[in-house]
C-alpha angles and dihedrals in degrees: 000000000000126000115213100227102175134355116201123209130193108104120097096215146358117002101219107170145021136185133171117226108250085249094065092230100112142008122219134210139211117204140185085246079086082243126109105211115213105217132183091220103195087061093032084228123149105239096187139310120247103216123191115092114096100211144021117338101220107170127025122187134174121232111243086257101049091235104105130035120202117203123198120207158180087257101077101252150096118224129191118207129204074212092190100064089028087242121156099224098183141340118226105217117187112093129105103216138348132356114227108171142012127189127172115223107249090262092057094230093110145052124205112196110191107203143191095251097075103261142090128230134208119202141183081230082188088061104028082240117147105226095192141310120243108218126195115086109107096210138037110307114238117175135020136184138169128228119251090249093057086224094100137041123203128206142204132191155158090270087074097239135100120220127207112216136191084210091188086064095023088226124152104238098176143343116218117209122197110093112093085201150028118326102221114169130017133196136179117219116237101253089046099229087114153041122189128196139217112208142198073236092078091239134105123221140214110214128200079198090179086063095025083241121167100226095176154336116228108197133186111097114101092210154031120326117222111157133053131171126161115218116251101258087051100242104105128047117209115202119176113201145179098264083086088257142112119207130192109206130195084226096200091061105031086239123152109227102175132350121197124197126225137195099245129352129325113241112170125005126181133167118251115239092250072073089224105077119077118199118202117179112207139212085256098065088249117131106204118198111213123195107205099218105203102010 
């Protein structure tokens, strides 16, 4: 089962994104208000808001080096945050219509924005330079990862599929089917063997990504999926959906170990870096800390 430990409180609306600094000191938000919220999460205190985008915040990452967070929005833009002195630093313009999702290449050189107008971007975050955009989804983009080894990137969208891309070529390398309705969140697995996806289906699914073979459906949730985060040695799943829950899955077995209940749906969850602690932001602005017992 999992115990609430704290809730945290602050955002007007929808909590859409979360995200922990590399140092493990503080976690930041990114909300529908249009604001990101810096909080030291093992006091629950606000440590500042970061104001500037002029719509929805929809993706938040940390730089490799923890100096620098990047946020992506409704508003058409990607904005990168000396997040410690609540400076905006520079603003990534290119993009037709909303940012999704945002994820650094292990080596921290580069930025992949993922949009709602089909198509992926890569970016010299550090310039503002466009390095190249990745066009062959057929819908809004909703989810990207990296493989552990940076070679590869790994897309999910409203068209159902994911898509396996070399992003230094912007070559399609392969499309997984699988998934009858939107992709919404993706996640390797540590060790990288994996990638398991939350979908618009209901299900969760357990992805060979390297085949395009479909390992395993986990399925429990009655609507959308939205979240997914593995836990950091690899062994539980945590999805957050729609239906207002958070479930932590034994993934290799399909099994349920603990389901939490939320006020309203579940938009983001991660894992904190005392590896016990899950965080899930909701549609109603509220951030839950949640302690595994057991797991």
């Amino acid at each position: 089962t999992g115990i609430e430990v704290r809730t945290i409180t602050g955002h007007t609306s929808s909590v859409n994104a979360i995200a922990f600094s590399p140092d493990g000191k503080y976690l930041v938000s990114g909300s529908r208000d249009c604001t990101l919220k810096v909080w030291d999460w093992q006091t629950g205190e606000k440590v500042c808001t970061l104001t500037g985008h002029s719509d929805s915040v929809k993706a938040i990452a940390f730089s490799v080096d923890g100096k620098y967070l990047v946020s992506g929005s409704c508003d058409w833009t990607v904005k990168v945050w000396d997040w410690q002195t609540g400076e905006k630093v520079r603003t990534l313009t290119g993009h037709t219509s909303s940012v999704n999702a945002i994820v650094f290449s292990p080596d921290g050189k580069y930025l992949v924005s993922a949009f709602r107008d089909w198509t992926l971007k890569v970016w010299n975050w550090q310039t503002g330079v466009e390095v190249r955009t990745i066009i062959g989804h057929s819908y809004s983009i909703n989810a990207i990862a990296f493989s552990v080894d940076g070679k590869y990137l790994v897309s999910g969208s409203r068209d159902t599929t994911l898509k396996v891309w070399d992003w230094q070529t912007g070559i399609e390398v392969r499309t997984i089917t699988g998934h009858t309705s939107s992709v919404n969140a993706i996640a390797f697995s540590p060790d990288g063997k994996y990638v398991i996806s939350g979908s618009d289906d209901n299900t969760v699914k357990v992805w060979d990504w390297q085949t395009g073979v479909e390992v395993r459906t986990l399925i429990g949730h009655t609507s959308s999926i939205n979240a997914i985060a593995f836990s950091v040695d690899g062994k539980y799943v945590i999805s957050g959906s729609y239906d207002c829950t958070l479930k932590v899955w034994d993934w290799q077995t399909g099994e349920v170990i603990a389901t939490f209940t939320g006020d309203s749906r579940i938009y983001c969850c991660a894992v904190a870096p005392d590896r016990l602690t899950i965080v899930a932001g909701e549609a109603s602005g509220r951030v839950h800390f949640l302690q595994l017992e057991g797991a």
